[in-house]
N, C-alpha and C positions, 0 to 999 in steps of 0.2 A: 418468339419475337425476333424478329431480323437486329443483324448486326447493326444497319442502319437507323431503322425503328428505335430501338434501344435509345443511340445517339442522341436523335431527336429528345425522344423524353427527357433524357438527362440534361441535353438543354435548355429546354421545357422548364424548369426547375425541380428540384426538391421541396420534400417537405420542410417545414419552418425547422429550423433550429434554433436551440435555447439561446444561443447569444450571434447574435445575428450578425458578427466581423467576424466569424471566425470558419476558414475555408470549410467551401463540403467538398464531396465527392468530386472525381476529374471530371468532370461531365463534359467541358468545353474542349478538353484534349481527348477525350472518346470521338466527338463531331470532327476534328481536325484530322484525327488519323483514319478518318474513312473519306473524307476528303482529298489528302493526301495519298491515298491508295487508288481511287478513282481516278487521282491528276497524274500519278506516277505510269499507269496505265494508257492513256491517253496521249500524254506529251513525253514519249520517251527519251530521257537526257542526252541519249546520243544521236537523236535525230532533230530536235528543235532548232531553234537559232539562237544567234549570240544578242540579243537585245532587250531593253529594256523591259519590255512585258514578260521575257522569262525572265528576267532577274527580279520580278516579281514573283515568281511561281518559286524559285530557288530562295529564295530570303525566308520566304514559308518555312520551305522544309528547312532551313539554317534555324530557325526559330521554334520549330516545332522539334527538331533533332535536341536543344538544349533544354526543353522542358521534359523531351522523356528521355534522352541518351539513345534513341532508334538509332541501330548504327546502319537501315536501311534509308534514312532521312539523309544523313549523311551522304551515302551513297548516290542519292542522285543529284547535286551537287557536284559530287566529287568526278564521278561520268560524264556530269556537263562540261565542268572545265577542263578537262583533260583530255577530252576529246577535242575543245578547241585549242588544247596550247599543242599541240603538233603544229599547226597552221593559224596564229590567230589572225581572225578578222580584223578590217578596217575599222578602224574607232574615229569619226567623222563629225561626233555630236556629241552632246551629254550621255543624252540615251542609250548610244551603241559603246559606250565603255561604261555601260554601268554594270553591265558584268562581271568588269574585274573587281569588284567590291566583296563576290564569294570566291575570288583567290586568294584575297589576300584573309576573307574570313575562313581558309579552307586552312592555308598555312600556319595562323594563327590556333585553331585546333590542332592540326597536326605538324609539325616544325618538322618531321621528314618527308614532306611534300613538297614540289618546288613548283611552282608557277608562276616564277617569276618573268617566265617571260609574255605574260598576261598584266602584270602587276608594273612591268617595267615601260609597257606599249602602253597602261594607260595614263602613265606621267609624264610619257611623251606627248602624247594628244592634249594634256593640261598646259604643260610648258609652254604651249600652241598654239592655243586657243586663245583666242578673240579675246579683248576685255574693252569695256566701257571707259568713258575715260577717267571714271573714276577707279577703276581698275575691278571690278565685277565680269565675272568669265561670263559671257556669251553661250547660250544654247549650240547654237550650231559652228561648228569647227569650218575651217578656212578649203575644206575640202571637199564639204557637202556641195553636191551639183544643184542643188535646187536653193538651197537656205544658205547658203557660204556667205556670201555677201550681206547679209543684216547682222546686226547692231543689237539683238535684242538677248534681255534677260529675261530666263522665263523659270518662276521658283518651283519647277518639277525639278530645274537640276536641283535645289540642296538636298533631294536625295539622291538622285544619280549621281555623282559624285560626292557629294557630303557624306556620307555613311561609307564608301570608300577610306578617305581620306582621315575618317576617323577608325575605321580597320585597321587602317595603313602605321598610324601612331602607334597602335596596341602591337600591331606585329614587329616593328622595328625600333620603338623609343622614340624616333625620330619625332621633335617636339617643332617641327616648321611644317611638319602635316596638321596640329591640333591647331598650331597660329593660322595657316592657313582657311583653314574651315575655320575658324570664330572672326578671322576678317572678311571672310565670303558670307557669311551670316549676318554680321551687320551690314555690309554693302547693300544685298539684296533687301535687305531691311528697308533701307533708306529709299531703296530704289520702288519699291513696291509692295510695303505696308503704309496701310492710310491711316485713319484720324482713328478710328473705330477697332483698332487694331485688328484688323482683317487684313489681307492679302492679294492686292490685283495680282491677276495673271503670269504677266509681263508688265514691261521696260522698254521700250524703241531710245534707245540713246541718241541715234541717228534726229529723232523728229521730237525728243525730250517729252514723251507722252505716254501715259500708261495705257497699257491696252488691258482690257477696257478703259477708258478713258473714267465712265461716269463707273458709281458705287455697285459693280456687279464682280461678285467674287466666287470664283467657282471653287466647289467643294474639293475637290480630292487634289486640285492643286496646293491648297490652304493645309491638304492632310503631308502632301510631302516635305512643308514647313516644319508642322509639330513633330512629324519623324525625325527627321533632322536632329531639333532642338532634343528630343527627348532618349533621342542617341549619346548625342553629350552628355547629359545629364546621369545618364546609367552606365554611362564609361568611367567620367571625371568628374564626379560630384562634388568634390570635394576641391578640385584645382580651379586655378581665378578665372581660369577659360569659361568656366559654370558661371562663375558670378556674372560673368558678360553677358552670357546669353539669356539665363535666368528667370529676368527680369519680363525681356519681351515674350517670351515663353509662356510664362503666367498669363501675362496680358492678352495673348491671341487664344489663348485655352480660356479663360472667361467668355472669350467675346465669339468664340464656337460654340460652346455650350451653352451659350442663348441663344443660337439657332437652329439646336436638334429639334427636331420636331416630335410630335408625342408618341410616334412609331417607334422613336429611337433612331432615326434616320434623318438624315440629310437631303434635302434638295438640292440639285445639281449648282445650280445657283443658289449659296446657302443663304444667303442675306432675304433673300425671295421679295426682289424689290417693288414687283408688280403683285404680287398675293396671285401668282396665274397658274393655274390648274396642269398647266401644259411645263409648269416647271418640276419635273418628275423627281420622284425620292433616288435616290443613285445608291447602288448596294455597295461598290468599291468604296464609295468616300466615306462613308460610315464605317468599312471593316478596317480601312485605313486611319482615321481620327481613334477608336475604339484602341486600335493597338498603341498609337501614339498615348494615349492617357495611359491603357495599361500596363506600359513598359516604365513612363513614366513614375506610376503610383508603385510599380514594386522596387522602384530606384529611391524612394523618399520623398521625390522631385514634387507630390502632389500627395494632399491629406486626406484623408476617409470622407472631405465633403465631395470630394468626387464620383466616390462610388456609384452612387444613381444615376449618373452618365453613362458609365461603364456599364453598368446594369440594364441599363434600358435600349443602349448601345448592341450590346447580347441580343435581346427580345427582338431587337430591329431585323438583327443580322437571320433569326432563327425565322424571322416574317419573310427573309426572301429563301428558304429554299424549303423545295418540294420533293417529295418521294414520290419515284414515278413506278408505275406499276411493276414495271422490271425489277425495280428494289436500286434503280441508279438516281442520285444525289443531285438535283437540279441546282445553280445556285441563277434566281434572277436577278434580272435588274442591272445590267452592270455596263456601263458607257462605253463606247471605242475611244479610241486616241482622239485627242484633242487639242485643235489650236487657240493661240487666242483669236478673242474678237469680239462681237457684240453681244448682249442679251440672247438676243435670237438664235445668233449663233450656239451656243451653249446647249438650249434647249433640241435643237435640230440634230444633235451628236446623237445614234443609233445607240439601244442599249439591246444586247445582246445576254442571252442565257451560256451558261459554261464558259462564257471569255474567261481567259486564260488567267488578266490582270485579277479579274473578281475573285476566281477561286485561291490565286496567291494571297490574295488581301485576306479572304476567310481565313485562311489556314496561319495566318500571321497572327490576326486579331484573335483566332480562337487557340492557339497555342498558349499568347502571351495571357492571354486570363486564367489559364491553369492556375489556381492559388491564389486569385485575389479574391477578396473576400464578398461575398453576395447578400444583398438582404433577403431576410427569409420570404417565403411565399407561403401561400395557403397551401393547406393539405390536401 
């Protein structure tokens, strides 16, 4: 049986075991590091770019490096950034400095590494950046040629910089990087969580309206919330910063997991407020929420009723990929970049096989379930 094969089965499940909390086999980090070896292969760290969608691919391997110690996990990360701090890029957006979030988690691993000058260009472009006038950072930086000029908040940054920023605390002490991130947290809160604790989009501060306006909440923007929140939570569980955020945490992790659907999956628009066939299950926003729970549940943050999320989260994630005859790792399903806008719009966003974002999401969500506990299955 193939290397891949194998994978599959393993995440397939095992046979029952006598007490059904108590971990089996690595199975999910067998699927992650063939994964991981097909993406390593593909998007080579020193030819990629500095933006958002690989710093999805690199958080993977940052996530999958600490569940097994691969010091070649490591390594492409560490290729990535260091090939851009000789020269770094323009940081214009959330998006395009979200890459310094694995310098400062690179430093943080290794304190004889310097990338500070990665780490320092990205607190420049915060310093900078736009805010609401309630004082909530703005998507697009004052420099972007196309989007400079709006007004809006849109919650993909709290993790393009929120998981920075809480790197940024772990690496230095510095305690107005954790203040910051728990008051960007509730701003964005305020600004675009609604009744049902879900998450619009965006913010137009400009025209004081959420985009979308009416009850359409798209998935994997909803997932870079709980990432966020469940980042805190497995840093500083214990510090008042957690008790802030905590709260609404819980609330939007209930009001998700009434909208997984029996795949295990997410529709792109997770509320799915028309019941319309042409609103597709989306594989990123499922491997994205799946990691959010399960970094969450192995932090405390969340109790063993969660596990059949996580679980059926897995079975979702295992429904999008395919072994191609080659013995190469397909992963479907998986959205391009996305603005806001309406219903329709949502739906009309292309989904693409092997995109970049989706196989970083796998390798995140399948890393971080290594060791969390599974219900048995039949034999």
């Amino acid at each position: 049986m193939s290397r891949i094969a194998l994978a599959l089965v393993l995440l397939a499940g095992c046979p029952a075991e006598p007490d059904p909390v108590s971990p089996g086999p690595q199975e999910t980090l067998a699927a992650a590091e063939v994964l991981a070896d097909q993406a390593a292969d593909r998007w080579r760290p020193n030819e990629i770019g500095f933006d958002w969608v690989q710093t999805v691919l690199a958080f993977g391997m940052h996530r999958l490096h600490a569940a097994s110690g691969s010091p070649a996990r490591q390594g492409y990360y560490r290729i990535w950034q260091t090939t851009a701090a000789g020269d770094v890029p323009d940081m214009i957006s959330s998006d395009s400095m979200s890459p310094a979030t694995l310098a400062s988690v690179l430093m943080v691993e290794d304190p004889n590494v310097d990338l500070t000058a990665i780490t320092d260009a990205a607190h420049a472009y915060l310093a900078s950046a736009p805010r609401t006038a309630a004082g909530a950072i703005v998507h697009w930086g004052p420099a972007h040629a196309i989007f400079g000029d709006t007004t809006q908040v849109w919650i993909d940054s709290m993790f393009m910089w929120g998981v920075f920023l809480l790197s940024e605390f772990e690496r230095t002490g510095d305690r107005a990087h954790l203040d910051t991130f728990v008051e960007q947290y509730r701003l964005f809160s305020e600004h675009c969580r609604a009744a049902g604790d879900l998450y619009h989009h965006a913010w137009d501060d400009e025209a004081g309206v959420n985009i979308p306006a009416d009850d359409v909440f798209w998935a994997r923007g909803n997932s870079w919330v709980l990432i966020a929140a469940a980042e805190l939570l497995a840093r500083v569980a214990d510090d008042p910063a957690a008790d802030a955020v905590r709260p609404l945490f819980l609330a939007h992790v209930d009001a998700t997991v009434a909208t997984q659907q029996g795949s295990g999956r997410w529709r792109t628009v997770m509320n799915d407020p028309q019941a319309d066939p042409g609103n597709y299950e989306e594989t990123s926003a499922g491997a994205l929420i799946g990691y959010a729970l399960a970094r969450a549940y192995k932090a405390g943050a969340l109790g063993d009723d969660i596990l059949p999320a996580i679980d059926l989260a897995l079975r979702g994630l295992e429904g999008s990929i395919v072994e191609e005859s080659d013995g190469h790792l397909t992963l479907q399903g998986t959205s391009f970049g996305t603005n806001p806008g309406d219903y329709d719009s949502y739906l009309d966003v292309a989904q693409l096989d092997d995109q970049i974002v989706g196989v970083g999401a796998a390798i995140m969500f399948l890393a971080e379930a290594d060791g969390v506990p599974r219900p048995p299955v039949d034999p």
